[in-house]
LUMNULO-206858 format. One record per residue (C-alpha): residue in one letter; x, y, z. Coordinates in steps of 0.5 Angstrom, whole numbers, padded with zeros to 4 digits, always signed. Layout:
# LUMNULO-206858
AXYZ
...
This chain:
# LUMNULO-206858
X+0231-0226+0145
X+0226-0226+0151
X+0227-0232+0154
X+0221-0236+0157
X+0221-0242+0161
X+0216-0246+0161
X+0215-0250+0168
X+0207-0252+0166
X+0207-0259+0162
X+0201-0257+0159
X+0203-0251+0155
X+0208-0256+0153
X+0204-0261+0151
X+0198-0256+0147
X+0198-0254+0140
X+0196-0248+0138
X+0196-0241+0135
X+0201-0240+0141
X+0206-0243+0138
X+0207-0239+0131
X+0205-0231+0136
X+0212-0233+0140
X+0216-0235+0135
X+0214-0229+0130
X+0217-0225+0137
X+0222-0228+0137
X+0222-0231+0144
X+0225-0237+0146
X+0221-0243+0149
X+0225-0246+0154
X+0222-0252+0158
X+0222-0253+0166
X+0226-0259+0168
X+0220-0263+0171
X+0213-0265+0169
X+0210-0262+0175
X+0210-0256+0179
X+0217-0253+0182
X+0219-0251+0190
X+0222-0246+0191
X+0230-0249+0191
X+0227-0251+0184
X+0226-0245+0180
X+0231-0241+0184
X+0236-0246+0180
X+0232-0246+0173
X+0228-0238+0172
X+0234-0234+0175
X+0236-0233+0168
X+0229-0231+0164
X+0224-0226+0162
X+0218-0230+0163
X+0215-0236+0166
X+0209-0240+0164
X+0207-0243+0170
X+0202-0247+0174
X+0203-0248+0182
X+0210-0247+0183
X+0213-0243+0189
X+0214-0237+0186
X+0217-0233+0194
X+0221-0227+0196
X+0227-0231+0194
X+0226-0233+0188
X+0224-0226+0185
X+0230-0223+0188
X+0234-0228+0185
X+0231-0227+0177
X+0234-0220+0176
X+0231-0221+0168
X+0224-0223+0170
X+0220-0219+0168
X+0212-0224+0168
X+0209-0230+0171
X+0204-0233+0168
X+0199-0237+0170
X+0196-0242+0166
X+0189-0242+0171
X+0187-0238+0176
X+0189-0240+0182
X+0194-0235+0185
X+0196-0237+0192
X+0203-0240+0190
X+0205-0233+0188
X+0208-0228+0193
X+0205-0223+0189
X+0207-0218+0193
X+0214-0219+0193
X+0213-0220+0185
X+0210-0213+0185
X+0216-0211+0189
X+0221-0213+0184
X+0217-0210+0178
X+0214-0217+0175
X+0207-0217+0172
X+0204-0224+0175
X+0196-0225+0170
X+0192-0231+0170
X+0187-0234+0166
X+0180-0233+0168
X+0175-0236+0164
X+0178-0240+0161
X+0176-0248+0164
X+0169-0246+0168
X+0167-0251+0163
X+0171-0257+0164
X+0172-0256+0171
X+0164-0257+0172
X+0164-0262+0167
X+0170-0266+0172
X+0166-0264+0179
X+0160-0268+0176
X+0163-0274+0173
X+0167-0275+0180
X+0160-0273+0184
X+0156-0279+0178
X+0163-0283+0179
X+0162-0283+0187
X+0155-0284+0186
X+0156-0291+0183
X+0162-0293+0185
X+0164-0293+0178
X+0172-0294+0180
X+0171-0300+0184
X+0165-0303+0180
X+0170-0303+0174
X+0176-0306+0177
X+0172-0311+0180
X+0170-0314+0174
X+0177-0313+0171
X+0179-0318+0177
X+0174-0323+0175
X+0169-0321+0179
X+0161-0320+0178
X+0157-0317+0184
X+0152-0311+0183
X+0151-0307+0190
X+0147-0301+0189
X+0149-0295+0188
X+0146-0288+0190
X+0140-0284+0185
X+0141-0277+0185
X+0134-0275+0183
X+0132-0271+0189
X+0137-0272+0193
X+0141-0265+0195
X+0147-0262+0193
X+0151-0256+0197
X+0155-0252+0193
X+0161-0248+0196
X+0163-0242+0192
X+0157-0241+0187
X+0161-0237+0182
X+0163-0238+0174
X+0164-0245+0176
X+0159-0247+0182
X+0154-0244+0177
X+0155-0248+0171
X+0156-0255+0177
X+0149-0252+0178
X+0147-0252+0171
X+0149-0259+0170
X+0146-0262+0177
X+0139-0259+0175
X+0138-0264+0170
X+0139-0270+0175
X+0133-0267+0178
X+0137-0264+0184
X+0136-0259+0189
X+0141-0255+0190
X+0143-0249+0195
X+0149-0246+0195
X+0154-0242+0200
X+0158-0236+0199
X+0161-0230+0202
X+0159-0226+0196
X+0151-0227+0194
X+0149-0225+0188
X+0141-0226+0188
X+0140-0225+0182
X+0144-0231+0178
X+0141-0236+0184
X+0134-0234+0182
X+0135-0236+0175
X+0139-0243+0176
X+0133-0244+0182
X+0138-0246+0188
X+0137-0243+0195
X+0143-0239+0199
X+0145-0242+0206
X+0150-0242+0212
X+0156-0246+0211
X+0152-0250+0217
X+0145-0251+0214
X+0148-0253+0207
X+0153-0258+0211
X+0147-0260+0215
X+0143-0261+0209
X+0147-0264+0203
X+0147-0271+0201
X+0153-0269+0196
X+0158-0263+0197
X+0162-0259+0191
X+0168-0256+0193
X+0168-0250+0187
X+0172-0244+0191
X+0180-0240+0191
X+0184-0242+0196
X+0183-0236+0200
X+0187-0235+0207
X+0179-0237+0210
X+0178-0243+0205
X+0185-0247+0208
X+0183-0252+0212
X+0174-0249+0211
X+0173-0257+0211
X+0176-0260+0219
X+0174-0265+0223
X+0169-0259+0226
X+0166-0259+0219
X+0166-0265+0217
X+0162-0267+0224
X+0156-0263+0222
X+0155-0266+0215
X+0149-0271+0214
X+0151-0278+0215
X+0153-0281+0209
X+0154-0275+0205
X+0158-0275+0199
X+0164-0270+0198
X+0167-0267+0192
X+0173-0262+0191
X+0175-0260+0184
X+0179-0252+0187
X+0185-0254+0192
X+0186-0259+0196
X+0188-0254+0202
X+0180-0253+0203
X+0180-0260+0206
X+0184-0263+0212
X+0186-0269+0209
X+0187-0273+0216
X+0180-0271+0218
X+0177-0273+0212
X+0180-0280+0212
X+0178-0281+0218
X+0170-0280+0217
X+0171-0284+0211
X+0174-0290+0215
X+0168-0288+0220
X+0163-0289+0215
X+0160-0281+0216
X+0163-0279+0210
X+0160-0284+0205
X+0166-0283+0199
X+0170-0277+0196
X+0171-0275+0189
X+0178-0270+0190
X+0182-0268+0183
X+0186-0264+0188
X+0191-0266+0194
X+0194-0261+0199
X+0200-0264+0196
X+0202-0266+0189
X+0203-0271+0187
X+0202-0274+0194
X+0206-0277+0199
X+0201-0279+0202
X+0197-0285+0199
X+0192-0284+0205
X+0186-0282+0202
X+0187-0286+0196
X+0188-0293+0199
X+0181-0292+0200
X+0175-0296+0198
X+0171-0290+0198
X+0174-0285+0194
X+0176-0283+0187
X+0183-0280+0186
X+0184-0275+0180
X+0191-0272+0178
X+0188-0264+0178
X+0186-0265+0170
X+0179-0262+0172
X+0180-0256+0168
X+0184-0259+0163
X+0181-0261+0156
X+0184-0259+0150
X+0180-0253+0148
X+0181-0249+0154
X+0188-0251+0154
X+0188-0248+0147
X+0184-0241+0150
X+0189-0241+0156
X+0196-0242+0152
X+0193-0236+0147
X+0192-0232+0154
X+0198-0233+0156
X+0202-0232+0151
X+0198-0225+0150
X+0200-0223+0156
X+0207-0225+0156
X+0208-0221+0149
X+0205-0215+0151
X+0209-0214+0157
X+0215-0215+0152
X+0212-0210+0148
X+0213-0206+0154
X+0205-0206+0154
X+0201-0208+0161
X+0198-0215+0161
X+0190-0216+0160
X+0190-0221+0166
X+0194-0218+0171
X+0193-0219+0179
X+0198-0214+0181
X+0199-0207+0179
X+0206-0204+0177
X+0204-0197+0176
């Protein structure tokens, strides 16, 4: 029987054709012990025994690989990767795949709720008249006001899509320029400098690379327009939390909409004891139906690599 272990909460919680493929192979499903991602120390003790691994961010390292002779996939349920050292998977012959383009949708959707909800202050508005109160302090229109997007692929072009209706003018930053899909959806490339400078709202929409951590500093964050409004729905390592808490108490930053941390779940209530800023629990790809497509994705993967076969969505390459 392939033994697969389940540390992603969602692929637990979704119904789906999933189900009835794994168990016609003959796989077992065996849930992780928490509903959140595992450190390393966690996974040593739970995966040491499996063929695959249905995962979100855990830390899959050097040492967690070495001590899973059996383990033969990692499957990612999303896109983001950086939690796995996957040189050391290719390594130790285990196939690490994702599932791209999946939730694009859902996350843009998500980036324009928190941006309206910022925008608003629908949060503290709905709290207040819970509490008894009703005061109307004005919000922020958007017709006209500009969005910066930064990481203009699947996901920033379909935020793009989204804030168009609104009236928005929109530019955009990144380091892989396609002219072509900028034209049609009528946004304007920039420097990362002139779209801070510029933007009246940011939307963070770009992988955790090595040159992403920490993008948003304290440096940055000075060279944003007073007032302006951030948005980040792609890893909370994009940000320097501390410098973003301290332009928020400032007023430079007007408020944030994050449904990422750089820890999670946070230690650190900081940023979410701030009047001006909106905490979501990392739920911006999640809807039902992208979580069924990356639930079907997954399993696809896992029961190929147990046929022997390669992954479709695989990041690494065994040879």
């Amino acid at each position: 029987m392939f033994r697969i272990v389940v540390t992603s909460y969602t692929t637990l919680q979704t119904d789906g054709p999933h189900r009835a493929a794994y168990a016609e192979a003959g796989c077992e499903l065996v849930p992780g012990p928490f509903i959140r991602w595992s450190t390393e120390e966690e996974l040593l003790e739970s995966v040491t025994d499996c063929d695959a691994v249905l995962c979100t961010t855990d830390q899959f390292t050097e040492r967690v690989f070495a001590a899973a002779p059996r383990l033969k996939i990692v499957s990612r349920f999303g896109v983001g990767y950086d939690t796995i050292d996957v040189e050391a998977a290719t390594k130790h012959g285990v196939w690490v795949t994702i599932t791209p383009g999946i939730n694009h949708l859902a996350v843009a959707d998500h980036t324009l709720a928190l941006l309206l909800a910022v925008a608003r202050q629908v949060v503290p508005l709905v709290n207040m008249v819970e509490a008894g109160g009703w005061d109307r302090p004005p919000g922020v229109e958007l017709d006209g006001k500009t969005l910066g997007i930064v990481g203009f692929g699947s996901i920033g072009r379909q935020v793009a899509r989204r804030a168009a209706g609104f009236g928005m003018r929109i530019i955009a930053h990144d380091i892989m320029e396609d002219p072509a899909a900028a034209t049609t959806l009528g946004v304007t490339y920039a420097s990362l400098d002139d779209l801070l400078a510029q933007s009246d709202f940011i939307t963070l929409n770009l992988a955790l690379t090595a040159s992403a951590r920490g993008l948003i500093n304290a440096e940055r964050i000075a060279k944003m327009k007073r007032g302006a409004y951030i948005i980040n729905t792609s890893r909370g390592g994009a940000i320097d939390e501390p410098a973003l808490a301290e332009a928020l108490r400032s007023g430079h930053v007007a408020g944030a909409g994050l449904d990422v941390l750089d820890m999670e779940p946070p230690t650190d209530r900081t940023l979410i004891e701030l009047p001006q800023v909106i905490v979501t629990p990392h739920v911006a790809g999640s809807v039902h139906e992208a979580n069924v497509r990356a639930c079907a994705m997954n399993a696809a993967d896992v029961l190929a690599v147990m046929r022997g076969e390669r992954p479709a969505h695989a990041v690494n390459d065994l040879g």
